[in-house]
N, C-alpha and C positions, 0 to 999 in steps of 0.2 A: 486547410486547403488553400491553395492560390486565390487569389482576390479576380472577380468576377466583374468583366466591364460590361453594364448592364444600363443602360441609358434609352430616352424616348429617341426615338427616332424619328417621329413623325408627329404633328399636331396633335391628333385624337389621344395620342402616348404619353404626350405631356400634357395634354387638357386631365388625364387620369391622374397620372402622379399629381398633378397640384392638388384635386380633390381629393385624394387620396392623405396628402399631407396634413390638409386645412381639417381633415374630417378626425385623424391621428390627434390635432394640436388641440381641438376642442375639445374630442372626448377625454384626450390624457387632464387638459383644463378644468372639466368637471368633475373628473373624480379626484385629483389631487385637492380640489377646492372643497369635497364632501368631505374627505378624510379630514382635512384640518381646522373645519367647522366641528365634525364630532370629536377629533382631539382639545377644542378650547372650551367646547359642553362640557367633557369629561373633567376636565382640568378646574373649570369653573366649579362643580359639583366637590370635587376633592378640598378647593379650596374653599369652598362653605364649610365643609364636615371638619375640614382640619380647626376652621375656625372657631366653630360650635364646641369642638373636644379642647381646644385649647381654653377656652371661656369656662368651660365645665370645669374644668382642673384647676385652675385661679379662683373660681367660685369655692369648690371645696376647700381649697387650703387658705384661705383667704379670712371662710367662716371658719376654718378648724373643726371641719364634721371631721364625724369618726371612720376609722378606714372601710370598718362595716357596711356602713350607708351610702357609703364612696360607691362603696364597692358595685353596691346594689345599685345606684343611679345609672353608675356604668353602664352595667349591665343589660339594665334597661332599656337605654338609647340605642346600644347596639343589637337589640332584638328590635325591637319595633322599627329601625330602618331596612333591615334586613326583610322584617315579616309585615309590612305595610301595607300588602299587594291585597284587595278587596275587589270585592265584586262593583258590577257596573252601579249606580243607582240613577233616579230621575234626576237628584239633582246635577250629576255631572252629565246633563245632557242640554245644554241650553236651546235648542232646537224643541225641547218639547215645548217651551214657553211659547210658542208659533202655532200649535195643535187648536184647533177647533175646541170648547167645552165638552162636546158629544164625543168624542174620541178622548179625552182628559178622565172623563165619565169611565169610560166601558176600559181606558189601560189599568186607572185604580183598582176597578172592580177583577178585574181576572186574576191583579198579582193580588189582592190582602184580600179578598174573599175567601180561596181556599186557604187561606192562613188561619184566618179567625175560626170556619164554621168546624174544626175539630173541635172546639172550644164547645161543649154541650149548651151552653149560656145563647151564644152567640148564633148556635144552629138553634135554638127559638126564637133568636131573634128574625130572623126570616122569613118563621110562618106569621109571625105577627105582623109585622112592619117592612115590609121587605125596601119600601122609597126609603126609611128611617136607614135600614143598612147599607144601601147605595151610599147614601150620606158619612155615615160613618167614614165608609171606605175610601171615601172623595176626601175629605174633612178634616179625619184625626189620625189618620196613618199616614210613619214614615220610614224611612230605612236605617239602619244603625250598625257598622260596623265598628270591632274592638278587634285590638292586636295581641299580642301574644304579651301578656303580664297587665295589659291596663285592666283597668276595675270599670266595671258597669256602675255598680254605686257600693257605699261603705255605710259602714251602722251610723246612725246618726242623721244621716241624708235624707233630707223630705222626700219623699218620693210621688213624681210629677208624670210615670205612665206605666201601663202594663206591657211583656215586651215577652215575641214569641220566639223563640230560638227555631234558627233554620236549620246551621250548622253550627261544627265546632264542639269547644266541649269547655264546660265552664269548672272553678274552685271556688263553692260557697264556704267563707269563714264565720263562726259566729261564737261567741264568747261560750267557753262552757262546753262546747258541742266540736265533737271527731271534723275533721274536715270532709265534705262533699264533694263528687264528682256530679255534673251535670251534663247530660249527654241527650240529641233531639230522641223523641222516643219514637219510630217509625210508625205509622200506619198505614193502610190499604189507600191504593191513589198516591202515594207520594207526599202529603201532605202530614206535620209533625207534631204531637200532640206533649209541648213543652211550652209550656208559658210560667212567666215570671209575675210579680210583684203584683198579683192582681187585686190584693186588698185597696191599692192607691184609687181603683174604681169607685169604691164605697164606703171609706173613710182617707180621715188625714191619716194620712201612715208614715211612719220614719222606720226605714230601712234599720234592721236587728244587726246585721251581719255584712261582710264584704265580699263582693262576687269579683269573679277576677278569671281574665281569661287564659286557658291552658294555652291556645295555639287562638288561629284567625276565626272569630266567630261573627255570625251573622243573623241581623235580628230584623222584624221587623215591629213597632214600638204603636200603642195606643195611647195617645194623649189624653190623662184623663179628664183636663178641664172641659174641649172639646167633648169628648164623650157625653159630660154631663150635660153639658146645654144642648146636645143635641138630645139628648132623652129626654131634659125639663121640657122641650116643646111640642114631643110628639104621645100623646094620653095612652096608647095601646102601650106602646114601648118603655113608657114609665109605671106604668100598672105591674110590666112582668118584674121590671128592673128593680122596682122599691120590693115586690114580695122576696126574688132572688136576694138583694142586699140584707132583708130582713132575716134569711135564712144564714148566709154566711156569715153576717157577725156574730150571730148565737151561735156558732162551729167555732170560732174563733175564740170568743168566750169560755166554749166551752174546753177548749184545745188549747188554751193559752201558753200550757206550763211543757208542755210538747211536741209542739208543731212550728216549725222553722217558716211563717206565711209570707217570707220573702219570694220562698221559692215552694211552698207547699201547690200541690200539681195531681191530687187525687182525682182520676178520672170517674171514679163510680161514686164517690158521695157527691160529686159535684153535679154529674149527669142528674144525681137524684133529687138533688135541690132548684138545680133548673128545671126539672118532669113537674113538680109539684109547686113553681113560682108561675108556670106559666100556664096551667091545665086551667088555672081558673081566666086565662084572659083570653085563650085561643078559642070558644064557644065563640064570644061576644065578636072575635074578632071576625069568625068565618059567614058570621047573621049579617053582619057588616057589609061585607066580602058580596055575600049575593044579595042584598040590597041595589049596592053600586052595581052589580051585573046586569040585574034587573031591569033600573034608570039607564044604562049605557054608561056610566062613567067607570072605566075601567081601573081605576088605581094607577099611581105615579109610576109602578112598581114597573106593570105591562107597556105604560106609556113610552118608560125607560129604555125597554128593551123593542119596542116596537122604530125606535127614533134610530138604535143601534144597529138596525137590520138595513130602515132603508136609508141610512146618511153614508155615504160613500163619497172621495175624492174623484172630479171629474174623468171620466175615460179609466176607472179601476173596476174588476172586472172579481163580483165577490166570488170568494172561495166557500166559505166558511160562514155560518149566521154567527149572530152573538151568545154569547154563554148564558145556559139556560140555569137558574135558580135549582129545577128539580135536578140538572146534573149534578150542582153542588150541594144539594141538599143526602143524593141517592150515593155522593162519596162519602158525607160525613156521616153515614147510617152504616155504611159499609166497616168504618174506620171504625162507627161503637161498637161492634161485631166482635174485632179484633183483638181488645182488652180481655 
C-alpha cells in the first residue's frame, strides 16, 4: 500500500509520540539486554562442560585407561549432569539460619519424625523418651541426595549412619549374591518403611556390598555417632536401646551366613525385638511419667510442644496447633497394620 503521512499535529500529539518512542527504546533495551545476559550464562555453562570433557579425555588417554572404563566414566558424567535435579533441602535455604530455635525445633520434628517412627525401634522410642526423640530429630538427621549411577556406600566403607529411603530405587551389589533391587516399601499415612545400614547403630560395621543408585533417590540419614551420645545421656532411652542392640546382634550372629545387613529391612522380626527390648522399660517409664504429673513438672516432651503452640511471629494469625506425638504415633500403628 501507498506510504501514509501520519504526523503529530499538535503538542499533546507529539508529547505522545516522544513517550511513546522513549517507552519502545527502553522496553526493546531491556529485553535485548535479558536475551544477551542469558545467551553469555548459556555460553559460559557450555564452556565449563566443553572444558571439563576436554580434561576428561586428556585424562584418559594420558593414563592409558582402558576404553571400558573410558567408556563408563563417560557415561557417568553425562547421566548425573543431566539427572542432578534434587529436591529442596534445609541446607540450600540460608534464610533458615535466621529462624528462631522453637521453630528450628518443631520444622525438624514434622519432616524426620514421620520418617523414623515406621521404624518399630524408633516408634518406642517415643513412649519412652519422647524430649530424647525431639533431640534426635533436631541433632543427628539429615538430607541425602544420589543421582542416577553414584553409590551410597561400597563393601569395605566404615559405615558412619543409618539412612531411610524416601524415593527412587536402589542396586545392592554384594559378592557372592544375585543383584538387588531396592524400592521405598509404602505404607498407610505416606510414610516408607525402607531403611538401610542400621547395624552402623550398634556396632562398628563395614559395609558387605555396593548400593548404587538406579535413577534420583532421596534419603534422609541418621548419624550414628550423634545417636549414640544422645542415648549415652538419656537412662530410659538407653535402657531400651542397649536390650534392642543386645537382641539384634544375636539376629546377626545368628543370620550371619544369609542376611545381606546392609540393607536387611524385616519389619516383623524387628517389630518383635523392639516389643520385647522395651516392654521391660516402658512400666518404669509411665511410674515416672505420673510421678512428674503429680509434682507438676510435666516433661520436656509437653514443655516442647506447649512452647510450639504459643510462639508465633508478631501480627501471624495461627492456623494449625503443632504436631501431636499421638498423631504420629496413631500413623505408625496404622502402617504396622499394613505389613
Amino acid at each position: 500500500p501507498a506510504s501514509m503521512e501520519v504526523v503529530p499535529r499538535n503538542r499533546w500529539e507529539r508529547l505522545f509520540a516522544v513517550v511513546v518512542l522513549l517507552t519502545a527504546l527502553v522496553t526493546f533495551s531491556t529485553f535485548v539486554s535479558s536475551i544477551t545476559n542469558a545467551m553469555t550464562n548459556l555460553r559460559k555453562i557450555n564452556a565449563e562442560h566443553s572444558q571439563q570433557r576436554t580434561h576428561l579425555r586428556q585424562y584418559i588417554t594420558e593414563n592409558q585407561l582402558s576404553i571400558e572404563l573410558g567408556n563408563k566414566i563417560s557415561f557417568f558424567v553425562r547421566t548425573y549432569r543431566v539427572n542432578k535435579r534434587r529436591r529442596v533441602h534445609m541446607r540450600d535455604m540460608p534464610v533458615f539460619a535466621m529462624l528462631p530455635e522453637t521453630l528450628l525445633w518443631q520444622i525438624h520434628w514434622e519432616v524426620y519424625a514421620v520418617r523414623l517412627t515406621p521404624h518399630p525401634m524408633f516408634h518406642h522410642l517415643t513412649e519412652v523418651d519422647e524430649e530424647g526423640f525431639y533431640e534426635i530429630c533436631r541433632k543427628a538427621m539429615s538430607e541425602v541426595s544420589t543421582c542416577t549411577g553414584q553409590e551410597l556406600f561400597h563393601g569395605g566403607q566404615e559405615a558412619h549412619a543409618m539412612s531411610f529411603l524416601l524415593s527412587g530405587t536402589l542396586e545392592y551389589h554384594s559378592p557372592g549374591v544375585d543383584m538387588s533391587l531396592i524400592e521405598p516399601i509404602a505404607s498407610e499415612g505416606g510414610a516408607g518403611r525402607r531403611w538401610l545400614c542400621e547395624a552402623a547403630l550398634w556396632v562398628q560395621w563395614c559395609h558387605i556390598g555396593r548400593l548404587t543408585s538406579v535413577n534420583t533417590c532421596e534419603f534422609v540419614a541418621l548419624d550414628a555417632a550423634h545417636f549414640r551420645r544422645i542415648a549415652g545421656r538419656r537412662s530410659a532411652m538407653l535402657s531400651g536401646c542397649k536390650a534392642y542392640a543386645k537382641s539384634y546382634c544375636m539376629r546377626m550372629r545368628a543370620k550371619s551366613n544369609d542376611e545381606k545387613f546392609d540393607i536387611w529391612c524385616e519389619f516383623d522380626e524387628i517389630q518383635e525385638m523392639a516389643q520385647i527390648a522395651f516392654d521391660s522399660v516402658l512400666p518404669v517409664h509411665r511410674s515416672d511419667e505420673h510421678k512428674a504429673n503429680r509434682t507438676g513438672n510435666s516433661g520436656m516432651g509437653k514443655v516442647m510442644k506447649t512452647l510450639w503452640r504459643s510462639w508465633s511471629p508478631r501480627g501471624f494469625k495461627k492456623a494449625t496447633a503443632a504436631p501431636s506425638t499421638r498423631h504420629a504415633r496413631s500413623r505408625a500403628l496404622r502402617g504396622g497394620n499394613t505389613m
